[in-house]
N, C-alpha and C positions, 0 to 999 in steps of 0.2 A: 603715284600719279597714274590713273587708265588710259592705258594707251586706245587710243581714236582709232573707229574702224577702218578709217583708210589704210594707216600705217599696219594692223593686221593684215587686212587684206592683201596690201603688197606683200608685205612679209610670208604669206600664204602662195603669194604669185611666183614668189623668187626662189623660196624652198624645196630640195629637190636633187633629185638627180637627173639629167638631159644629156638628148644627143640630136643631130644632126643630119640623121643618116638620110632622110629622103633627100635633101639638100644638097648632100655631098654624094650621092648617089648620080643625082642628077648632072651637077656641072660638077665634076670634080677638077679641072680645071682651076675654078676660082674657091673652092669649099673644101677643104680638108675635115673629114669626117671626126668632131671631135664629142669627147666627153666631158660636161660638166657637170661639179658638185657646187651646192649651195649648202651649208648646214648652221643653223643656227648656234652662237656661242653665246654664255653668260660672260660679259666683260660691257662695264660703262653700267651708268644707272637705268632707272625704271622709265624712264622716258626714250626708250629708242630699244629696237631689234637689231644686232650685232650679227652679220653672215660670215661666214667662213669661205671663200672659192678659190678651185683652183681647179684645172682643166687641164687636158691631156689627149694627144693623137691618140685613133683608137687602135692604130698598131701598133703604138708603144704607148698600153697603160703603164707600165713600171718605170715610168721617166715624167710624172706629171710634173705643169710649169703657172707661173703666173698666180701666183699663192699672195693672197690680199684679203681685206675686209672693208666689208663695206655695211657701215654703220645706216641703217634705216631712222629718222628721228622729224619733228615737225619742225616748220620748214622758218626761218630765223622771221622773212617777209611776208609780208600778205599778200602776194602774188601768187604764190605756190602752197600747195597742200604738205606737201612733202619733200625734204631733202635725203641726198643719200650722198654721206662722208666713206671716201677712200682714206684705208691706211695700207701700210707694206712693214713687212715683216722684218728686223734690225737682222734676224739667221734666217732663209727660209728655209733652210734644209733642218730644222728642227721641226718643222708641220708639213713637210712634203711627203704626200700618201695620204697625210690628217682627210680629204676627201671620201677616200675607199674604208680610210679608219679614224674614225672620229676621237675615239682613243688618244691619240697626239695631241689632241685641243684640250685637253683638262688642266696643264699643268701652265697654258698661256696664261700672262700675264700685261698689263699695261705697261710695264718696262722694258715689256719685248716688242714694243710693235711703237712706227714713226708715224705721222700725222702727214701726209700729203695735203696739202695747202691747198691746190690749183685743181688737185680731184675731187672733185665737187658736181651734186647733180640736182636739180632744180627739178620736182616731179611733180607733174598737173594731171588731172582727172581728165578724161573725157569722155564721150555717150558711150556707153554698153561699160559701164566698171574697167574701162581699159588708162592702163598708165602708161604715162611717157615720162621721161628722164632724160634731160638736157642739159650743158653746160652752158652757166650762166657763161652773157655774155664777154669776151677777151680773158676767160678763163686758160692757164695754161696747165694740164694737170705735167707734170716732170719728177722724173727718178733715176736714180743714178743706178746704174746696171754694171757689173765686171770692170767700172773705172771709166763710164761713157755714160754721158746724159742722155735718156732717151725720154720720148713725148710718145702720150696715146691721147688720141681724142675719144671720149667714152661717151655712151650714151644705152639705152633701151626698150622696148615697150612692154608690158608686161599684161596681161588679162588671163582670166582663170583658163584660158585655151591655146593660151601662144607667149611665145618667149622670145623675142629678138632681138640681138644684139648688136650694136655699133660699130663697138669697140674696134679701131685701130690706131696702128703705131705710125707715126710719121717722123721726118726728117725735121729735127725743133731748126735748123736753119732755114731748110727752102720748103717745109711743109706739105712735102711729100710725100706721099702714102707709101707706108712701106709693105705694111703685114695685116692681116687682119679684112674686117670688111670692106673689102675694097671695092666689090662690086656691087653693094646695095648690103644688108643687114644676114648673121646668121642666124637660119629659124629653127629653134631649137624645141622639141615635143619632151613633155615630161614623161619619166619612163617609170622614177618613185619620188613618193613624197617623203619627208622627211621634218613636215609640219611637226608630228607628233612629238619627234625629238625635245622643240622648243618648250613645249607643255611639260615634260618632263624636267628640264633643267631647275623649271620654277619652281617644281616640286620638291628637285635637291634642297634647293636655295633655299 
Protein backbone atom coordinates (compact mmCIF):
# COMPACT_ATOMS: atom_id res chain seq x y z
CA UNK A 1 0.00 0.00 0.00
CA UNK A 2 1.82 3.77 -0.84
CA UNK A 3 2.13 5.52 1.82
CA UNK A 4 0.51 9.28 1.44
CA UNK A 5 2.70 12.17 1.18
CA UNK A 6 1.61 13.55 4.46
CA UNK A 7 2.60 10.50 6.39
CA UNK A 8 6.20 10.88 4.44
CA UNK A 9 6.47 14.03 5.14
CA UNK A 10 5.82 13.89 8.81
CA UNK A 11 8.02 10.99 8.82
CA UNK A 12 10.71 13.42 7.22
CA UNK A 13 9.71 16.00 9.96
CA UNK A 14 10.27 13.72 12.93
CA UNK A 15 13.52 11.97 11.72
CA UNK A 16 16.67 12.93 13.11
CA UNK A 17 18.78 13.78 15.50
CA UNK A 18 17.80 17.36 17.96
CA UNK A 19 18.64 19.32 20.57
CA UNK A 20 17.61 22.23 22.49
CA UNK A 21 20.34 24.24 23.19
CA UNK A 22 19.31 27.85 22.30
CA UNK A 23 16.24 27.12 24.56
CA UNK A 24 18.01 25.74 27.29
CA UNK A 25 20.66 28.24 26.92
CA UNK A 26 18.29 30.70 27.29
CA UNK A 27 15.94 29.92 30.45
CA UNK A 28 17.76 27.21 31.93
CA UNK A 29 15.64 27.39 34.68
CA UNK A 30 12.68 25.91 33.07
CA UNK A 31 14.74 23.81 29.84
CA UNK A 32 17.21 21.26 30.62
CA UNK A 33 19.42 21.17 27.68
CA UNK A 34 18.50 17.81 26.13
CA UNK A 35 19.28 15.35 23.25
CA UNK A 36 16.99 13.76 21.01
CA UNK A 37 16.94 10.68 18.54
CA UNK A 38 14.21 9.78 16.20
CA UNK A 39 15.17 6.76 14.03
CA UNK A 40 13.23 4.96 11.75
CA UNK A 41 12.42 0.99 12.60
CA UNK A 42 11.09 -1.80 10.20
CA UNK A 43 8.32 -3.44 12.54
CA UNK A 44 4.30 -3.29 11.66
CA UNK A 45 3.10 -3.43 7.91
CA UNK A 46 3.45 -1.17 4.94
CA UNK A 47 0.92 1.13 5.87
CA UNK A 48 2.68 3.26 8.65
CA UNK A 49 6.33 4.61 9.52
CA UNK A 50 7.66 2.96 12.82
CA UNK A 51 10.22 5.63 15.03
CA UNK A 52 12.43 4.64 17.51
CA UNK A 53 13.11 7.77 20.54
CA UNK A 54 14.70 8.21 23.30
CA UNK A 55 16.36 11.33 24.74
CA UNK A 56 18.99 12.09 27.18
CA UNK A 57 20.47 15.28 29.32
CA UNK A 58 23.27 16.48 27.36
CA UNK A 59 25.53 16.18 30.50
CA UNK A 60 24.89 12.74 30.77
CA UNK A 61 24.73 11.28 27.32
CA UNK A 62 25.57 7.73 28.77
CA UNK A 63 22.37 7.45 30.83
CA UNK A 64 19.59 7.95 28.00
CA UNK A 65 15.70 7.60 29.24
CA UNK A 66 12.16 7.61 27.94
CA UNK A 67 12.76 4.82 25.12
CA UNK A 68 9.35 4.35 23.20
CA UNK A 69 7.88 4.09 19.67
CA UNK A 70 5.82 5.84 18.01
CA UNK A 71 4.04 4.24 15.16
CA UNK A 72 3.22 7.14 12.24
CA UNK A 73 -0.06 5.55 10.25
CA UNK A 74 -3.54 7.23 8.67
CA UNK A 75 -5.70 8.33 10.90
CA UNK A 76 -8.85 5.57 11.71
CA UNK A 77 -11.44 9.17 11.42
CA UNK A 78 -12.07 11.61 8.89
CA UNK A 79 -11.32 14.37 10.95
CA UNK A 80 -7.65 13.96 11.01
CA UNK A 81 -5.01 13.30 8.31
CA UNK A 82 -2.77 11.42 10.50
CA UNK A 83 -2.48 9.32 13.74
CA UNK A 84 0.58 8.69 15.78
CA UNK A 85 0.37 5.28 18.21
CA UNK A 86 2.61 5.08 21.24
CA UNK A 87 4.09 1.97 22.40
CA UNK A 88 6.78 1.05 25.46
CA UNK A 89 9.26 -1.21 25.53
CA UNK A 90 8.29 -4.89 27.74
CA UNK A 91 12.84 -4.38 28.73
CA UNK A 92 14.07 -0.91 27.97
CA UNK A 93 17.42 -1.55 28.82
CA UNK A 94 17.61 -3.99 25.88
CA UNK A 95 17.51 -0.55 23.35
CA UNK A 96 18.92 1.97 25.67
CA UNK A 97 21.77 3.76 23.67
CA UNK A 98 19.77 2.15 20.34
CA UNK A 99 19.60 6.21 19.63
CA UNK A 100 23.55 6.97 19.44
CA UNK A 101 23.47 3.04 18.02
CA UNK A 102 20.97 2.09 15.96
CA UNK A 103 22.51 -1.34 15.99
CA UNK A 104 20.34 -2.51 19.15
CA UNK A 105 17.08 -2.05 16.98
CA UNK A 106 17.77 -4.89 14.47
CA UNK A 107 16.95 -7.79 16.72
CA UNK A 108 13.46 -5.85 17.96
CA UNK A 109 10.64 -7.63 17.73
CA UNK A 110 6.64 -7.32 18.22
CA UNK A 111 6.79 -9.55 21.24
CA UNK A 112 9.11 -7.04 22.89
CA UNK A 113 7.15 -4.08 22.75
CA UNK A 114 3.30 -3.09 24.75
CA UNK A 115 0.58 -1.18 22.95
CA UNK A 116 -0.16 1.99 25.08
CA UNK A 117 -3.97 2.28 24.71
CA UNK A 118 -4.48 6.16 25.94
CA UNK A 119 -1.15 7.30 23.80
CA UNK A 120 -2.56 8.27 20.98
CA UNK A 121 -2.27 11.39 18.77
CA UNK A 122 -4.60 12.94 16.38
CA UNK A 123 -2.50 14.93 13.57
CA UNK A 124 -3.96 17.67 11.36
CA UNK A 125 -2.26 19.87 8.61
CA UNK A 126 -2.11 23.24 8.73
CA UNK A 127 -0.97 26.61 6.27
CA UNK A 128 2.84 26.39 5.48
CA UNK A 129 3.01 22.15 5.55
CA UNK A 130 3.22 22.40 9.41
CA UNK A 131 1.67 19.51 11.67
CA UNK A 132 0.18 19.39 15.01
CA UNK A 133 -0.45 16.30 17.09
CA UNK A 134 -3.05 16.27 19.87
CA UNK A 135 -4.68 14.03 22.10
CA UNK A 136 -7.90 13.18 21.22
CA UNK A 137 -10.18 14.23 23.48
CA UNK A 138 -10.45 12.53 27.56
CA UNK A 139 -7.52 10.65 26.25
CA UNK A 140 -5.36 9.34 29.16
CA UNK A 141 -1.96 8.02 27.85
CA UNK A 142 -0.60 5.79 31.50
CA UNK A 143 2.41 3.34 32.17
CA UNK A 144 3.53 1.77 34.81
CA UNK A 145 7.20 2.87 35.72
CA UNK A 146 9.47 1.03 38.92
CA UNK A 147 5.90 -0.29 40.45
CA UNK A 148 3.99 3.43 40.09
CA UNK A 149 1.58 4.60 37.55
CA UNK A 150 2.62 7.41 35.90
CA UNK A 151 0.56 9.83 33.22
CA UNK A 152 2.29 12.14 30.34
CA UNK A 153 0.27 14.35 28.45
CA UNK A 154 1.87 14.30 24.83
CA UNK A 155 1.54 16.17 22.07
CA UNK A 156 3.85 18.36 19.01
CA UNK A 157 4.13 20.35 15.95
CA UNK A 158 6.41 19.48 13.48
CA UNK A 159 7.34 21.49 10.01
CA UNK A 160 10.34 21.09 7.82
CA UNK A 161 12.08 23.99 10.17
CA UNK A 162 10.94 23.35 13.82
CA UNK A 163 10.27 20.61 16.13
CA UNK A 164 8.32 21.24 19.34
CA UNK A 165 7.28 19.28 21.80
CA UNK A 166 4.57 19.07 24.62
CA UNK A 167 5.36 16.29 26.25
CA UNK A 168 4.84 16.32 29.99
CA UNK A 169 4.30 14.07 32.93
CA UNK A 170 1.65 14.81 35.45
CA UNK A 171 0.30 13.70 38.70
CA UNK A 172 -2.73 10.85 37.13
CA UNK A 173 -4.54 12.02 40.61
CA UNK A 174 -4.53 15.75 40.83
CA UNK A 175 -3.11 16.54 37.27
CA UNK A 176 -0.42 18.17 38.18
CA UNK A 177 2.52 18.99 36.02
CA UNK A 178 5.30 17.46 37.05
CA UNK A 179 8.29 17.31 34.51
CA UNK A 180 8.68 18.14 31.23
CA UNK A 181 6.98 21.17 29.30
CA UNK A 182 5.87 22.93 31.79
CA UNK A 183 6.40 26.29 30.69
CA UNK A 184 5.10 26.26 27.15
CA UNK A 185 6.74 23.54 24.39
CA UNK A 186 10.53 22.34 23.98
CA UNK A 187 12.07 23.87 20.59
CA UNK A 188 14.01 21.50 19.38
CA UNK A 189 16.52 22.47 15.80
CA UNK A 190 17.65 19.30 13.85
CA UNK A 191 21.23 18.85 13.91
CA UNK A 192 21.02 15.25 11.51
CA UNK A 193 18.93 13.57 9.60
CA UNK A 194 18.43 10.25 9.55
CA UNK A 195 15.76 10.08 6.79
CA UNK A 196 18.07 8.10 4.79
CA UNK A 197 18.28 5.48 7.25
CA UNK A 198 14.43 4.56 6.56
CA UNK A 199 15.19 4.14 2.59
CA UNK A 200 17.66 1.86 3.28
CA UNK A 201 15.66 -0.57 5.58
CA UNK A 202 13.25 -0.90 2.59
CA UNK A 203 15.97 -1.84 0.81
CA UNK A 204 17.06 -4.74 3.25
CA UNK A 205 13.52 -5.81 3.29
Amino acid sequence: MPLSSNLLNLASYLTGEFENSKQAAAEPVWYVHLRLWQRPMALFGEDSITLFAEQANVMNLQNPYRQRLMRLQPASEPLHILQVQYYEFKDPAMVKGAGNNPDLLKSVTLEQINLLPGCILNVSLLEGDRFIAEPPEGARCCFTYQGEERQVVLGFEASADKYLTYDKGVDPKTNKALWGAMMGPYQYTKTQDYSQERSKKITED
